[in-house]
C-alpha positions in Angstrom: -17.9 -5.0 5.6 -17.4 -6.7 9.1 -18.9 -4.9 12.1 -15.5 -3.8 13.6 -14.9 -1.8 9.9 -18.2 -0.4 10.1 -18.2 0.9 14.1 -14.6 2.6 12.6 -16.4 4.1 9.9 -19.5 5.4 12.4 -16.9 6.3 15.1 -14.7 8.7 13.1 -17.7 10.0 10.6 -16.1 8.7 8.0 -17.1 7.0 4.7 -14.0 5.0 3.2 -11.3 3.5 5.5 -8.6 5.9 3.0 -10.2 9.0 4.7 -8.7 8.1 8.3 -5.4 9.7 8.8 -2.7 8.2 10.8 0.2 9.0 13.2 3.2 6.3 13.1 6.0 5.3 16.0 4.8 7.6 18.1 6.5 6.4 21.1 8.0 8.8 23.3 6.0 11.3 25.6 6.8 14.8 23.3 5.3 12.8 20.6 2.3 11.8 22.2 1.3 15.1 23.1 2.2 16.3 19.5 0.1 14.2 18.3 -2.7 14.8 19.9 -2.7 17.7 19.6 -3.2 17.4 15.9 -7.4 16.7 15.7 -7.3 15.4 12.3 -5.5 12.7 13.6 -7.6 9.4 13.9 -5.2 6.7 14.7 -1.9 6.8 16.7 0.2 3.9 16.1 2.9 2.9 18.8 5.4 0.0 19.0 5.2 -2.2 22.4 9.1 -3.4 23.5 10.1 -5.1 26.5 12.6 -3.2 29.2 15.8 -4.3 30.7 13.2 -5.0 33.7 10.6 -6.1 31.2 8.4 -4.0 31.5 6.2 -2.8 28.5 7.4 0.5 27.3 6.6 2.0 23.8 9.8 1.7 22.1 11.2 0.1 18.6 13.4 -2.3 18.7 16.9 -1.8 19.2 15.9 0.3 21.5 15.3 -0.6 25.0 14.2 2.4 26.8 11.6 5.0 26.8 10.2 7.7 29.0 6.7 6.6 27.9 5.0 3.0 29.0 2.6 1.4 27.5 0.0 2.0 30.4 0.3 5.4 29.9 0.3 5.5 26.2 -3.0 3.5 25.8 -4.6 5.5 28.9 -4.1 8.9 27.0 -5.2 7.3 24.1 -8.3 6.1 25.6 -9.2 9.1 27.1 -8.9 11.3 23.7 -10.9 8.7 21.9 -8.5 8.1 19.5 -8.3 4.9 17.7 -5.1 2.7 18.6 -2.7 0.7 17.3 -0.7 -1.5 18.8 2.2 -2.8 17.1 4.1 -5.8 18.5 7.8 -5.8 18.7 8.1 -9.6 20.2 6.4 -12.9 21.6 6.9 -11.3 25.0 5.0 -7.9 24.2 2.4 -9.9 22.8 1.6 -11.7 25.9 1.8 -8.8 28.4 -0.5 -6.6 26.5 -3.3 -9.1 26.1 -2.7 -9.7 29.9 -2.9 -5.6 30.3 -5.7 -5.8 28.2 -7.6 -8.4 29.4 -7.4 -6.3 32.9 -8.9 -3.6 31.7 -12.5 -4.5 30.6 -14.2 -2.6 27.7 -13.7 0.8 26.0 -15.0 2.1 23.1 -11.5 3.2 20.8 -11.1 1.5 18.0 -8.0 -1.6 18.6 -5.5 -2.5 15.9 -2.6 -5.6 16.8 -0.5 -5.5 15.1 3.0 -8.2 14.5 4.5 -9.9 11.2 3.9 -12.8 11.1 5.7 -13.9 7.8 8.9 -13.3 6.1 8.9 -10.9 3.1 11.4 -9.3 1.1 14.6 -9.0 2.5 13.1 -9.9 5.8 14.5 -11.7 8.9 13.1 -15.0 10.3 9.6 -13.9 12.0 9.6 -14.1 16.1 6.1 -14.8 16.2 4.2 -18.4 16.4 1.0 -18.0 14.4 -1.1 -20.2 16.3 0.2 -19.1 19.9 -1.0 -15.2 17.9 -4.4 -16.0 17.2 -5.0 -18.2 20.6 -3.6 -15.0 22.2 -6.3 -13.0 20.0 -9.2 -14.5 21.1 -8.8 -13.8 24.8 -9.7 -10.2 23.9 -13.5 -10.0 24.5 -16.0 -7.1 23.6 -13.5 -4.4 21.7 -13.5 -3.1 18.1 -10.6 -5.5 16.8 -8.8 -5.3 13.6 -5.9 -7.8 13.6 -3.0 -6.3 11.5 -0.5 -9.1 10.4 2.5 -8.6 8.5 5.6 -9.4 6.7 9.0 -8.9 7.5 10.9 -6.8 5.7 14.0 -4.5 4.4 14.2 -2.0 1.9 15.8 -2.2 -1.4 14.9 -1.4 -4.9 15.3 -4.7 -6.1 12.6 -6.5 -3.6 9.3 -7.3 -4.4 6.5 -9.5 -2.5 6.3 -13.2 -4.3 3.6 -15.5 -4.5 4.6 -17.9 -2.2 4.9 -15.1 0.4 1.0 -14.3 -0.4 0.3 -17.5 -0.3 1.6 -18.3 3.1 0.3 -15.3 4.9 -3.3 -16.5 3.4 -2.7 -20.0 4.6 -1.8 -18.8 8.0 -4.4 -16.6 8.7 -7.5 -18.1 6.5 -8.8 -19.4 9.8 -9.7 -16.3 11.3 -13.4 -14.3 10.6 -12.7 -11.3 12.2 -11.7 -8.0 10.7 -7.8 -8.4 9.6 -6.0 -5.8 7.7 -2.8 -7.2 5.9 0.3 -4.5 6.1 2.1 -4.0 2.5 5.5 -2.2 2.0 4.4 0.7 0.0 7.3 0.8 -1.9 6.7 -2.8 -3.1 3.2 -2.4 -4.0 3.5 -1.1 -7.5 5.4 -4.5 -8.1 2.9 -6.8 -7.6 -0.1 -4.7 -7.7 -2.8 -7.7 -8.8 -1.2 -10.0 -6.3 -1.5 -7.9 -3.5 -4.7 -6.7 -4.2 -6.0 -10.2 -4.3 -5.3 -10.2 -0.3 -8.8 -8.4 0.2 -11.0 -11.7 -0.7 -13.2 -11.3 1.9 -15.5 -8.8 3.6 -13.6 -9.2 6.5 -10.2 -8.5 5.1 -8.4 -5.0 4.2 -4.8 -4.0 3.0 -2.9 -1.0 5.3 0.2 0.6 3.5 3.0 2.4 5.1 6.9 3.1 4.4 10.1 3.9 5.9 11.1 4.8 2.4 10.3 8.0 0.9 7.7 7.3 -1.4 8.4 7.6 -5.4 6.1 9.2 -7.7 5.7 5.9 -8.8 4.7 4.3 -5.6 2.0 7.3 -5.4 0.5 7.2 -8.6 0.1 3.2 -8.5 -1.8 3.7 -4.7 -4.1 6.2 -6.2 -5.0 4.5 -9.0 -5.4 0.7 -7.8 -5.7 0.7 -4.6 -9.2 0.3 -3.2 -10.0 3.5 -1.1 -12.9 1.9 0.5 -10.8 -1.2 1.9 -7.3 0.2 2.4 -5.9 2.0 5.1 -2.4 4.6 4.5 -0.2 4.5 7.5 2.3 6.4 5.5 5.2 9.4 6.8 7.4 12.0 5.4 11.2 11.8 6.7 10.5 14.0 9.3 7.9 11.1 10.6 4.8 13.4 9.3 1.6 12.0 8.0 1.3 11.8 4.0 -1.9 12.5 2.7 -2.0 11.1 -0.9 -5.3 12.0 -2.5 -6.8 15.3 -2.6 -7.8 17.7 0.4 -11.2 17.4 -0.3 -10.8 13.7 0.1 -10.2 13.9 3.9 -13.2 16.0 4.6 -15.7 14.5 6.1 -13.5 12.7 8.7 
């Protein structure tokens, strides 16, 4: 295990990467302080937009407004020591947060990036460059980094992930040797369950499943019983845009 999975493990108490719980979109200011509020929580994730002035502002795409930016977000985040992700709504985003971040200096949180970077099922035509990505990447100096690529996607019962869509999210991101966690459509999972476990080939790599969807009891029973607790992270909501925890209370304890 790379040393950015480890410092998550010793920074949260934890054991397994399955054990840290999550809070997804939280991008307005109500929801911020909701969250943290909740101490179980370990990770809030937030999606970075551009403004009509563009300006970075925690909002998801269509939407072009928000009464939260993303200066304040990762400031509060920062100061509760929470661990943070960051997930990249365009090209643009991408550049002003390393630029925000690069300003900064060092803290101690935990950092996820987060943008799709491929097209997957039912997906539209990805806005990111891979190459400009990674070279924007590796201005970030002295953080705990996990790199979270994607796939594009939409949701409908008749999708799955192919092989050639593996295959070119390995091909594109082979190069890199730091800690990367590939984000799978839980609702797809159960599909393609060999194939998409075959992502984690390295010490460095990890798999982080979330939904839009409600998740079936099939989707549930197949990410209890193959899915790798130790390398897999569960980003995953209720419609009401709740956490899900899927394994037993006890699980969850020692976080």
């Amino acid at each position: 295990m790379t040393r950015s999975y480890q410092f998550l493990l010793d920074y949260f108490h934890a054991t397994e990467l399955g054990q840290l719980r999550w809070a997804h979109r939280v991008n307005s200011s109500a929801r911020l302080t909701t969250t943290l509020q909740i101490s179980k929580i370990n990770i809030v994730e937030g999606d970075v937009s551009l403004d009509t002035s563009h300006n970075l502002i925690m909002a998801h795409p269509p939407k072009r407004e928000s009464d939260l930016t993303f200066t304040e977000w990762i400031t509060k985040l920062i100061a509760a020591k929470r661990g943070i992700k960051i997930d990249l709504k365009s090209p643009q985003a991408l550049e002003g947060v390393i630029a925000r971040l690069t300003s900064w200096g060092s803290f101690s949180n935990p950092l996820f990036i987060n943008a799709d970077l491929c097209q997957g099922p039912g997906g539209r035509t990805p806005l990111f460059n891979t190459k400009e990505f990674f070279s924007q990447i590796a201005k970030l100096k002295g953080l705990s980094l996990v790199v979270s690529v994607g796939w594009t996607t939409s949701f409908s019962p008749s999708y799955s992930y192919t092989k050639q869509m593996i295959d070119e999210m390995i091909n594109l991101t082979s190069h890199y040797k730091g800690a990367i966690s590939y984000c799978i459509r839980s609702s797809y999972y159960f599909k393609q369950v060999k194939m998409i476990n075959s992502l984690i080939r390295e010490k460095n790599h990890s798999l982080t499943f979330w939904n839009n969807e409600k998740l079936t009891p099939q989707v549930i029973k197949a990410l209890v019983k193959f899915s790798n607790r130790k390398r897999c992270f569960y980003d995953l909501i209720n419609s009401r845009m709740q956490p899900v925890d899927i394994f037993p209370p006890e699980y969850y304890t020692t976080v």
